[in-house]
N, C-alpha and C positions, 0 to 999 in steps of 0.2 A: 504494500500500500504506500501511496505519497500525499503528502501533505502540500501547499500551498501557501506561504506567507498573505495573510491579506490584511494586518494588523503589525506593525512592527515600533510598539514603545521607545522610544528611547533609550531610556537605562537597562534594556535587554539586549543577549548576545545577537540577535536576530533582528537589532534596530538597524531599518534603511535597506532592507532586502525583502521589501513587499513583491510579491510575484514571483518569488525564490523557491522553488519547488525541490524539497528532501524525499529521501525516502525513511518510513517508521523503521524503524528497529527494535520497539517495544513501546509499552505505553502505561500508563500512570493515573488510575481512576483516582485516588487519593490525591492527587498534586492537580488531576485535571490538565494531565499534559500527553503530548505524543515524544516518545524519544528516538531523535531522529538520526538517523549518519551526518556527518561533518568529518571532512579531513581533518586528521591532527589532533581526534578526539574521538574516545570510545562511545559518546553519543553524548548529545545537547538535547536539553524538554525545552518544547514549546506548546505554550499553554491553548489548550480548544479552541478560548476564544479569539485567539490570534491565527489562527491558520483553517483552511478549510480543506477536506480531502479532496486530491483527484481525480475525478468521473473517468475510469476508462471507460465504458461503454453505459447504454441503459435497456433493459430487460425491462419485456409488461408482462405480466405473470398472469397466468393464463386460467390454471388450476394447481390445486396443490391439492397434497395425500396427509397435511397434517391442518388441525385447528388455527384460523387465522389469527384470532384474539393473541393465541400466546405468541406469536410474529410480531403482533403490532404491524400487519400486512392486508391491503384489500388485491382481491381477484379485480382487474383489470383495468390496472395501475402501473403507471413505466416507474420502477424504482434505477438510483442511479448506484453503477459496481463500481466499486471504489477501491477493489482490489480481489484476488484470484488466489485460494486457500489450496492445496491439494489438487491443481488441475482441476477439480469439478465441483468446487464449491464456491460461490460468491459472496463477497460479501458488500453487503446494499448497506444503503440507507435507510432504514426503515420510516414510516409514518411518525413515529416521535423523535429522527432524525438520529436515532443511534443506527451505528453498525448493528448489524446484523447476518451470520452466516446462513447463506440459503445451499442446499446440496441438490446435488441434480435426483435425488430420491424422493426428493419434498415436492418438487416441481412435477407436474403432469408433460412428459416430453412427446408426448406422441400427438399433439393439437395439432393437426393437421401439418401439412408437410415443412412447414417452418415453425416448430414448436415454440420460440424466441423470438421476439422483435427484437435484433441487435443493430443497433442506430448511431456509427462510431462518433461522435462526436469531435474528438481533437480534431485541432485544425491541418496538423502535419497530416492527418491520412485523405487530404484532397484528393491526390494522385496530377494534380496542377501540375507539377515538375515530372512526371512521370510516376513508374514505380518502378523498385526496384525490385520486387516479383518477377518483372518483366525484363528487366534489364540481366537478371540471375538465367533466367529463360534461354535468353536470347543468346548468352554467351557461354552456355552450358556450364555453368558452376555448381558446384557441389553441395551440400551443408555446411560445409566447413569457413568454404569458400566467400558462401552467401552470408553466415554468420558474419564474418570479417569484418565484409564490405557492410554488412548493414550497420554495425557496432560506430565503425570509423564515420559513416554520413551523419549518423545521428547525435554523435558524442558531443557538439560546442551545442545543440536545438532541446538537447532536456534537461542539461543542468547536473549529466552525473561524466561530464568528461571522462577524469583519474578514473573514475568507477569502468568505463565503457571503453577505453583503453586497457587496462589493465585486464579484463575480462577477453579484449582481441590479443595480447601475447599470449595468454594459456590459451586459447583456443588453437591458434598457430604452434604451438609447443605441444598439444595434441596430434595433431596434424601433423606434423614431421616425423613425432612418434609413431603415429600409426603409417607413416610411408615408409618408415624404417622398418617396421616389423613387416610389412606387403615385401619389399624388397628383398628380404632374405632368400 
């Protein structure tokens, strides 16, 4: 999950970096904070009220297999995912604006042939400049490959550079590894 500066006080570490987008790395119901990565530090809180989560996509929920009450969730209603637990679990926003883990066991998936309205929102996935789907396509790239190149385009546009750098050397240090063991 990532957080969003959209409050930044002054005499806090997070003053003058409204629009600064972290990722959690745990969180703090008693301090009423999200604790975030920062270089150069095993993690900084910022307080709820200063920052808001970022919507990866939004889901209108169709049916579910358990009681809505204890969700705090209505049937057909776009909640927004604010982040991706276990590969198939979501986690929304719910009706009184907490997080909330939704699993694809709870959700009714078989609602006709598009069981999800999934509605990407960011504005990086225009496809305006292209895609690079297409461009991985075109010039027959691998996983490895396509990882690389996507890590490198996006790393100065979300805000985790060091992070998305550092994640393209292991992936290439993979990659040589695994052509070293092919080449035997």
């Amino acid at each position: 999950m990532k957080v969003r500066v959209k409050n930044a006080p002054k005499s806090y570490w997070y003053s003058g970096m409204e629009g600064k987008v972290f990722e959690v790395i745990g969180k703090s119901d008693e301090y009423e904070a999200y604790l975030v990565e920062v270089p150069k530090y095993t993690g900084r809180y910022i307080y709820y009220v200063d920052c808001e989560p970022v919507v990866l996509f939004k889901i209108l929920l169709k049916k579910t297999k358990t009681p809505l009450d204890e969700l705090c969730l209505t049937v057909g209603k776009e909640y927004d995912v604010v982040g991706i637990s276990n590969g198939n679990n979501y986690i929304v926003l719910n009706d009184m604006g907490s997080e909330h883990l939704i699993s694809m066991d709870m959700i009714d998936v078989t609602a006709g042939d598009k069981p999800l309205k999934v509605t990407i929102i960011d504005s990086h996935y225009d496809n305006s400049n292209g895609s690079l789907y297409k461009f991985a396509e075109d010039h027959g790239l691998n996983a490895y490959e396509f990882d690389c190149i996507k890590r490198i385009v996006r790393c100065r546009k979300k805000g985790q550079f060091k992070s998305d750098i550092e994640k393209t050397v292991r992936v290439l240090n993979l990659y040589l590894e695994e052509q070293k063991q092919l080449n035997k």
